[in-house]
C-alpha positions as CSV (number, residue, x, y, z in Angstrom):
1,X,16.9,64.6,34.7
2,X,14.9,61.5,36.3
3,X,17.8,58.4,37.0
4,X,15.8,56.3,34.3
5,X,16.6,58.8,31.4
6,X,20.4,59.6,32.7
7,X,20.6,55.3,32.1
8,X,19.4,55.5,29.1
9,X,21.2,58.1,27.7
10,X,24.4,56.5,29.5
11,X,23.2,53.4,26.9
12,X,23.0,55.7,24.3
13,X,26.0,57.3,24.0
14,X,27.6,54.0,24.5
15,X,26.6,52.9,21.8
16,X,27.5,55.3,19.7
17,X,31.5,54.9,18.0
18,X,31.7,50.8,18.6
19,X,33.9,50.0,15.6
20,X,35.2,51.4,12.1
21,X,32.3,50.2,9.7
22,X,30.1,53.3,9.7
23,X,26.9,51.4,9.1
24,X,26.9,48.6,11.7
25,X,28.1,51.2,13.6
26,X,25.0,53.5,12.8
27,X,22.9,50.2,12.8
28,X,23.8,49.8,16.4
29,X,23.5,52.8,17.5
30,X,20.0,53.6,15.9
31,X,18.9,50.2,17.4
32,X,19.8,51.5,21.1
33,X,18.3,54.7,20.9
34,X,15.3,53.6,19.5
35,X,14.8,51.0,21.8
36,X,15.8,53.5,25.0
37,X,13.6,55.9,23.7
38,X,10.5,53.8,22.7
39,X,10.8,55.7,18.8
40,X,9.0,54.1,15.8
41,X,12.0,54.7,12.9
42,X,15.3,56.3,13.0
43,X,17.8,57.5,10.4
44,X,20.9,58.9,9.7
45,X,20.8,61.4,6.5
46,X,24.2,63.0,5.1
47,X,23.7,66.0,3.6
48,X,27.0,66.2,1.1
49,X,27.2,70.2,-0.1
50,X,25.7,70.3,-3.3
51,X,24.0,67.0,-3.4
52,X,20.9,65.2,-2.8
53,X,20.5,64.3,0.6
54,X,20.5,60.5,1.3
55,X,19.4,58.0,4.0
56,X,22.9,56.2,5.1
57,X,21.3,54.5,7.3
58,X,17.6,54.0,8.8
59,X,15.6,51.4,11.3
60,X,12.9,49.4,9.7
61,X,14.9,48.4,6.6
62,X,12.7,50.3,4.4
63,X,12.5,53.7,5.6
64,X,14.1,55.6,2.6
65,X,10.8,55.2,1.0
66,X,8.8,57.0,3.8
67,X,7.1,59.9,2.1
68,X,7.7,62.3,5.5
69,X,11.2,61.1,5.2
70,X,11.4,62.0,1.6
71,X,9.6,65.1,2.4
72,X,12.8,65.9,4.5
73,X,15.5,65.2,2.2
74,X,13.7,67.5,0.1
75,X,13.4,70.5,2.0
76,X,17.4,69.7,3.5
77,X,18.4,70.1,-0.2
78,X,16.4,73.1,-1.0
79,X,17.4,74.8,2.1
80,X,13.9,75.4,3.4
81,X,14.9,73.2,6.5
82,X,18.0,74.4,8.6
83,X,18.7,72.4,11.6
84,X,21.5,74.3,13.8
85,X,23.3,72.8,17.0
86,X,20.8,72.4,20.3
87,X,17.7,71.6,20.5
88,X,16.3,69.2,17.7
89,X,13.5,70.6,15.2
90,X,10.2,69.4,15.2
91,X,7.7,68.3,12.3
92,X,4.4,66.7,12.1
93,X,3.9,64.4,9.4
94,X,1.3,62.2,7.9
95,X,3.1,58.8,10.5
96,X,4.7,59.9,13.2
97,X,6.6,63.2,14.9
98,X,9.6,63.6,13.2
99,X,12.8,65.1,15.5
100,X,15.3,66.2,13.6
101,X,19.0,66.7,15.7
102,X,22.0,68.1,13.7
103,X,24.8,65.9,13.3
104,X,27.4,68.8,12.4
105,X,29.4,68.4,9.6
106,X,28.0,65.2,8.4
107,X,24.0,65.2,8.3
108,X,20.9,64.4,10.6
109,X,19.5,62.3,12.9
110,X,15.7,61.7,12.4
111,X,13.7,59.6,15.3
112,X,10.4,59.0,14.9
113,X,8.0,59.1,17.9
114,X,4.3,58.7,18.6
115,X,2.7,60.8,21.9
116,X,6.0,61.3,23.5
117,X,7.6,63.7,25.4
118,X,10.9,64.1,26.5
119,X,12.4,66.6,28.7
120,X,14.7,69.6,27.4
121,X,17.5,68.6,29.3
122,X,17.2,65.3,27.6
123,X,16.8,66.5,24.1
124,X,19.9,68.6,24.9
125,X,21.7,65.5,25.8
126,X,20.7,63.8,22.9
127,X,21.5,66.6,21.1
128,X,25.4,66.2,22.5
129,X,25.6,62.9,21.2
130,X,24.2,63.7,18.2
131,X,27.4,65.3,17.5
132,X,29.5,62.4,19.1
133,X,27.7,60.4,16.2
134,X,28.8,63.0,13.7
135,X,32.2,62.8,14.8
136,X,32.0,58.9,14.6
137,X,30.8,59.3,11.3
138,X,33.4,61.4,10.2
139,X,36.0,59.4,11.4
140,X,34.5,56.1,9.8
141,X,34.5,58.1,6.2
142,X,38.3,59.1,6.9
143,X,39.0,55.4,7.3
144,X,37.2,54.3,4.4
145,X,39.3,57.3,2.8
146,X,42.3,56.1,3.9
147,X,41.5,52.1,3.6
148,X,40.2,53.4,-0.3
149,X,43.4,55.3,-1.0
150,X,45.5,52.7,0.1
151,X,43.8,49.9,-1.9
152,X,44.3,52.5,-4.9
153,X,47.9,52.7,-3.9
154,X,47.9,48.7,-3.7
155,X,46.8,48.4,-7.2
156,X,48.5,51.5,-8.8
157,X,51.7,49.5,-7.8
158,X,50.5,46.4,-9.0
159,X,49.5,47.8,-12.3
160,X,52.9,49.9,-12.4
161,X,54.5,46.5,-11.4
162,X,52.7,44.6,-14.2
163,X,53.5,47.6,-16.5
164,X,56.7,47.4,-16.1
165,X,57.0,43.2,-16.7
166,X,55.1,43.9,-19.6
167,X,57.5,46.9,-20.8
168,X,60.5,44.3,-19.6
169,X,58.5,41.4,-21.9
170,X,58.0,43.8,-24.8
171,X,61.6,44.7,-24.8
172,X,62.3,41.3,-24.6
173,X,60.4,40.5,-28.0
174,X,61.4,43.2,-29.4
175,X,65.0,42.7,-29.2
176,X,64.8,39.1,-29.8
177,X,62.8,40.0,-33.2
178,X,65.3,42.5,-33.8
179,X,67.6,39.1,-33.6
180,X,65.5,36.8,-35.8
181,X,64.5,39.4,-38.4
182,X,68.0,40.3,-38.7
183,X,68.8,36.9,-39.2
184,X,66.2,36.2,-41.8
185,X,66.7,39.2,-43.7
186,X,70.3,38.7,-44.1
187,X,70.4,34.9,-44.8
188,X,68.4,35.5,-48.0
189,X,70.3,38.5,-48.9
190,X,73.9,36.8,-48.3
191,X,72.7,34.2,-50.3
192,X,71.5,36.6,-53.2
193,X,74.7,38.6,-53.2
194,X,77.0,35.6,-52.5
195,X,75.8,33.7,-55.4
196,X,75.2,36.7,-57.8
197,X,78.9,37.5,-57.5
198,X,80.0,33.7,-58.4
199,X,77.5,33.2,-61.0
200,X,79.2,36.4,-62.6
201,X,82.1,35.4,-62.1
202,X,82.1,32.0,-63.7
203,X,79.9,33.3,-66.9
204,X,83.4,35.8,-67.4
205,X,84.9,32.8,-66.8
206,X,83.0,31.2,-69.5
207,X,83.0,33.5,-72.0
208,X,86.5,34.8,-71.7
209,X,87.6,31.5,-72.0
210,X,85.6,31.0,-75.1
211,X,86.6,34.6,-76.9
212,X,90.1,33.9,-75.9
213,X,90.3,31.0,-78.0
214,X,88.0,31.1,-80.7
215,X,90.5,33.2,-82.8
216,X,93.1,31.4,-82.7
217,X,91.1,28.2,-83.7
218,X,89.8,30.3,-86.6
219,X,93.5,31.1,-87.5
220,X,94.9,27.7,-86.8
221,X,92.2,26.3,-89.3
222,X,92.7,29.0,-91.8
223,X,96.3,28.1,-91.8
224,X,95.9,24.6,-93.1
225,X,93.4,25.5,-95.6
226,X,90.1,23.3,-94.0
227,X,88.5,26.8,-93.6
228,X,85.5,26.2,-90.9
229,X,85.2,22.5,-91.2
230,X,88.4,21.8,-89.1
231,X,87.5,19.3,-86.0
232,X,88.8,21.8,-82.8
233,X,91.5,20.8,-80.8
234,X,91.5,18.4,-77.6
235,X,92.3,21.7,-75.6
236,X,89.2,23.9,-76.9
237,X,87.1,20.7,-76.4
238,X,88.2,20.8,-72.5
239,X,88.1,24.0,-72.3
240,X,84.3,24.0,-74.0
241,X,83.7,21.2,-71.1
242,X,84.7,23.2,-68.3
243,X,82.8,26.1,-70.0
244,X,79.6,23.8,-69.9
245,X,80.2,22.8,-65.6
246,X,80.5,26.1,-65.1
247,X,77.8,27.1,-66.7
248,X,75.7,24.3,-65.0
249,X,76.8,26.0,-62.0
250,X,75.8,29.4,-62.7
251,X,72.5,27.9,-64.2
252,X,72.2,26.6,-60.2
253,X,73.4,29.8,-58.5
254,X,70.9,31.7,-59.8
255,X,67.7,29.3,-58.6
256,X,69.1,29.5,-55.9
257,X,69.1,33.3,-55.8
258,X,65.4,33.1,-57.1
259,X,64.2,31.0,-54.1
260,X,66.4,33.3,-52.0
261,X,64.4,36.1,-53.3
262,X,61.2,34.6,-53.2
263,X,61.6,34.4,-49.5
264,X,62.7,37.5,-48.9
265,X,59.7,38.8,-50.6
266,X,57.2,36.8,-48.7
267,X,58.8,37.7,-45.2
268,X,58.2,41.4,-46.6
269,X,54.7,40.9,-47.6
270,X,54.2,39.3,-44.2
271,X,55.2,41.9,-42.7
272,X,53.0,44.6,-44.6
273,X,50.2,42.7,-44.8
274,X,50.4,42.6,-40.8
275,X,50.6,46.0,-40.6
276,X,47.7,46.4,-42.8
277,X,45.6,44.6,-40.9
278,X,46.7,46.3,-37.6
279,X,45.9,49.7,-39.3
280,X,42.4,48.1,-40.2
281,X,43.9,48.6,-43.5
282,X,43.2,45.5,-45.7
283,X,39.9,44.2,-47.5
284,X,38.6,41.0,-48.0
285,X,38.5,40.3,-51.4
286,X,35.2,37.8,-51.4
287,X,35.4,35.2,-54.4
288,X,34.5,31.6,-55.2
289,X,37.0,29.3,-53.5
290,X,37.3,25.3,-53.8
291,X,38.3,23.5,-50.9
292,X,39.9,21.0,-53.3
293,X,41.9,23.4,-55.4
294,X,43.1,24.8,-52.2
295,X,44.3,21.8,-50.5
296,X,45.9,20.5,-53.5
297,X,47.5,24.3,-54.2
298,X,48.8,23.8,-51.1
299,X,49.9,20.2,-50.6
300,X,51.9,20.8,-54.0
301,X,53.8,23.8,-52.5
302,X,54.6,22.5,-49.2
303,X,56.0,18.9,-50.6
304,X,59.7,20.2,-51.2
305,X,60.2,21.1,-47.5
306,X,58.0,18.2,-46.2
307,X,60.6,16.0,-48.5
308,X,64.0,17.7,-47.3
309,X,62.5,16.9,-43.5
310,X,61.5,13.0,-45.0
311,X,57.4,14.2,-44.1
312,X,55.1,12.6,-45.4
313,X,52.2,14.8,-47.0
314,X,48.4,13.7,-46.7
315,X,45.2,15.1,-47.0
316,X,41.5,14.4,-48.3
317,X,41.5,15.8,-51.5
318,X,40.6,12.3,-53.4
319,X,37.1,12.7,-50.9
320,X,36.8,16.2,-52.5
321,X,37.1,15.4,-56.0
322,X,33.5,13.4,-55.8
323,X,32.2,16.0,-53.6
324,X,34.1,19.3,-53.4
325,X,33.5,22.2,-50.8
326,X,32.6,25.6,-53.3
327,X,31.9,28.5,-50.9
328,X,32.6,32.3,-51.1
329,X,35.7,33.9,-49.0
330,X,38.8,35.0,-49.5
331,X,40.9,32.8,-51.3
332,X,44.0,34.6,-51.6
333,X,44.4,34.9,-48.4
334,X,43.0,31.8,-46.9
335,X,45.6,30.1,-48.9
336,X,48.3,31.8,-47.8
337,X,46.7,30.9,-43.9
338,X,46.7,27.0,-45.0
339,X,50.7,27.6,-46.3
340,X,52.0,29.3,-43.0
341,X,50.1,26.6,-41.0
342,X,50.9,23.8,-43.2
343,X,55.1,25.5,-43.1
344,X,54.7,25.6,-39.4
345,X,53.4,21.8,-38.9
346,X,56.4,20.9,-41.0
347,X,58.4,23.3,-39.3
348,X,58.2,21.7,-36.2
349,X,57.8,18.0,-37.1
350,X,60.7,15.7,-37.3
351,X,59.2,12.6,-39.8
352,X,56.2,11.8,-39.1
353,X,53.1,12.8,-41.3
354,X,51.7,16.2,-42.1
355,X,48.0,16.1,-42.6
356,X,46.0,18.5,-44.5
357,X,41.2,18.2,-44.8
358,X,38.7,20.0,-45.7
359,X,35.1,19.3,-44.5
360,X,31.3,21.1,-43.8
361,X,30.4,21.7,-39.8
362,X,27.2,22.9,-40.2
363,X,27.0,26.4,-41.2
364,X,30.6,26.6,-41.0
365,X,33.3,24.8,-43.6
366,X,36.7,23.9,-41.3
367,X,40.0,23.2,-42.8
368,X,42.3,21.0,-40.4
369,X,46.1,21.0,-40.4
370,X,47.7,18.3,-38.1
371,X,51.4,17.5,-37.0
372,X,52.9,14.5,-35.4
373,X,55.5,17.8,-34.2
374,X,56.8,18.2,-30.6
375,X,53.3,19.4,-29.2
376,X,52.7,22.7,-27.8
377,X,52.2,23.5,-23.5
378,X,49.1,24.5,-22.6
379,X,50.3,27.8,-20.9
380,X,52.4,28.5,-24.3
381,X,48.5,27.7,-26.5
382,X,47.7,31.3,-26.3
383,X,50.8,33.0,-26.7
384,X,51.9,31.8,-30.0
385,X,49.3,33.6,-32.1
386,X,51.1,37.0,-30.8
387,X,53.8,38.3,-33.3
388,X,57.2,37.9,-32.9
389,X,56.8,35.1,-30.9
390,X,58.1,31.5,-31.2
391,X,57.6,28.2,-29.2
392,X,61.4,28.1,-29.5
393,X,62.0,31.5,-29.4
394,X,65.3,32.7,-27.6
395,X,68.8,32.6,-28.9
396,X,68.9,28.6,-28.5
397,X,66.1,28.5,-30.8
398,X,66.4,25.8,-33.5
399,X,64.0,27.0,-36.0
400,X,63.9,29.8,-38.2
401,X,61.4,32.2,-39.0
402,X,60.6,35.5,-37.0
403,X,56.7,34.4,-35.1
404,X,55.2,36.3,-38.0
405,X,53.1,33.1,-39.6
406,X,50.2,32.3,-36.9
407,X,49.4,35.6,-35.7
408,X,49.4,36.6,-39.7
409,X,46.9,33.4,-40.0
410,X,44.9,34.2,-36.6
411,X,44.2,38.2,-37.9
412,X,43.8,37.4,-41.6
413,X,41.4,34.7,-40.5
414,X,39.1,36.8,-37.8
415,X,39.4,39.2,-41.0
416,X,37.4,36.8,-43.1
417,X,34.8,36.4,-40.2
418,X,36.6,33.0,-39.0
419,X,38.2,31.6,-35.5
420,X,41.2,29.7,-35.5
421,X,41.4,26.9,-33.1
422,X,44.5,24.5,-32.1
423,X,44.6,21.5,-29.9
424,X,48.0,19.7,-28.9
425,X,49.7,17.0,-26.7
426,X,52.9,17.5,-26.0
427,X,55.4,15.0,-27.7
428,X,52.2,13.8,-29.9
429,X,51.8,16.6,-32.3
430,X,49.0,19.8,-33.0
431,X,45.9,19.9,-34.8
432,X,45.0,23.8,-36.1
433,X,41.3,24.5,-36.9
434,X,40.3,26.8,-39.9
435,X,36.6,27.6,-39.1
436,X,34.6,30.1,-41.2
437,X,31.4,30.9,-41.9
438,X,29.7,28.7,-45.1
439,X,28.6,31.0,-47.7
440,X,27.5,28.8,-50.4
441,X,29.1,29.6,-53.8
442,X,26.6,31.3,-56.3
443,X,25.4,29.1,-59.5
């Protein structure tokens, strides 16, 4: 072997293994040999068992698209070309001579020359680091296998890390809804029970105290012969007094067993209706719906509690009597969205004013609740449309409720083809954003 080729073979296999990245490194090593051996392409194709062979690699850029090099990959696949260790294999194509050297395990290595010869001592050379290639091939793909598995590892802990804070959150919310539901539930029903038993009690009271003495007012009149007409006594008069308080009182008892009930039953129809709409469960019921009527159902509902927080209630609805808003959704249930925003402005509002609008955007008709409340964080914005959630929520929480009233509102809404929207500033109050599509109402 002439000194010249021994040097450039000695370049060669030099270049050959210079780093981890298995195409710079084939990029290199490509660019070497062609340059020591004066070749016009070069390419490394893996042949992976039972699939298509593929160009990893190749010198000019484009070389995957040469039609001898295609030819190749064609007749690797189909086994009508076997290259075995040793001397390379030898094809004439349309360009140029195509030299095909095994890279065992792993592929080929295609050069392409034009009238050259080389002698066999250097093909068998060539053919030697044809499998030092391989091998550097190999061991790039086993780093890549390693660096991929570990990266794989890297997120599988991550994900089993934020699987578990999200198991550790949901665990969280679940017993601190366990908390609050209990609560709510059992205020309501205390206060049914409770008062139940001491309206019973004084309407015994009552009546016993009435049967007790009738008769003997009967007898006492029959006695002196005025029959019926007898004026009663100064003690059946007291006693017909206290009869009448504690009547009064019973009479109060039971509203206040009524509005007990009544909440009870909404946070029980919350509850279902949440479900439902989690099960994909629940229909819109489309009808005519006036923006005025709504706001004004509304406003009128949520005045007591505005008035036992000293909240003053406002809205447009004057505007809407000249001009109302008529358009087709679901007004059943967009109403009950308006109430548990409207409850939740009060909710967290100390004084101040509540307001309540209705207006056209476009194609879109927008009802607007707005607080002068505490203001919500912007990191918290998000998370309290999920359910069972509260701005306050926690055992130090100092409003009721269980986080079922916005994310009712938010699904019910999207269920009626709308967005809802809120904007806040912290210690300046909220403004929630009904949106929904404007279907006119039909004449």
């Amino acid at each position: 072997m002439e000194p010249l080729e021994q040097q450039a073979l000695f370049e060669i296999a030099m270049s050959v293994g210079d780093g981890m990245d298995m195409r710079a490194m084939l990029q290199t090593a490509l660019s070497v040999t062609m340059r020591q051996l004066g070749c016009a392409m070069g390419a490394v194709v893996q042949t992976p068992p039972g699939e298509a062979a593929k160009v990893v690699q190749g010198i000019p850029r484009h070389i995957a698209n040469n039609p001898d090099l295609a030819n190749l990959c064609q007749c690797l696949r189909d086994g009508t070309l076997t290259v075995t260790d040793g001397q390379p294999v030898c094809i004439q194509g349309a360009g140029p001579q195509l030299l095909v050297f095994s890279l065992p395990g792993f592929g080929v290595l295609v050069l392409g020359v034009y009238g050259r010869t080389y002698s066999k001592a250097m093909l068998g050379t060539l053919a030697l680091i044809a499998k030092k290639i391989s091998a550097a091939c190999i061991a790039c793909q086993q780093i890549e296998i390693i660096r991929d598995t570990k990266e794989k590892l890297r997120a599988g802990l991550e994900e089993a890390r934020e699987g578990r804070r999200m198991a550790e959150e949901a665990n969280r919310l679940k017993s601190e809804f366990v908390a609050n539901m209990s609560h709510e539930l059992l205020t309501p029903l205390t206060s049914i029970i409770g008062y139940s038993r001491i309206a019973a009690e004084r309407m015994n009271e009552v009546t016993g105290s009435l049967n007790n003495h009738l008769p003997q007012q009967v007898a006492a009149g029959g006695a002196n012969g005025s029959g019926g007409g007898a004026p009663p006594a100064p003690e059946f008069e007291e006693r017909a007094r206290l009869a009448g308080l504690k009547s009064a009182d019973a009479a109060l008892f039971n509203r206040i067993v009524v509005k007990q009930g009544e909440r009870l039953l909404e946070l029980i129809n919350d509850l279902m209706d949440l479900s439902m709409l989690d099960a994909g469960q629940m229909k819109v019921q489309e009808g005519v719906a006036s923006a005025r009527i709504l706001l004004y159902t509304v406003v009128n509902r949520q005045s007591t509690f505005a008035g036992e927080k000293k909240i003053r209630l406002t809205s447009n609805i004057n505007e809407l009597i000249a001009k109302d808003i008529l358009f087709m959704t679901d007004n059943t249930r967009l109403e009950k969205v308006l109430d548990h925003l409207g409850q939740n402005a009060i909710k967290y509002s100390d004084g101040g004013t509540v307001g309540f609008s209705a207006a056209l955007n476009g194609d879109r008709v927008e009802f607007k609740v707005t607080d002068q409340g505490i203001g919500i964080p912007e990191n918290k914005r998000s998370a309290i449309f999920d359910a069972f959630r509260q701005l306050d929520g926690g055992s130090t929480r100092s409003q009721g409720g269980v986080g079922l009233g916005l994310a009712l509102a938010k699904k019910l809404v999207a269920a009626m083809g709308g967005v809802i929207e809120v904007a806040s500033e912290v210690g300046k109050g909220s403004e929630f954003t009904v949106s929904l599509p404007y279907r006119p109402a039909k004449d």
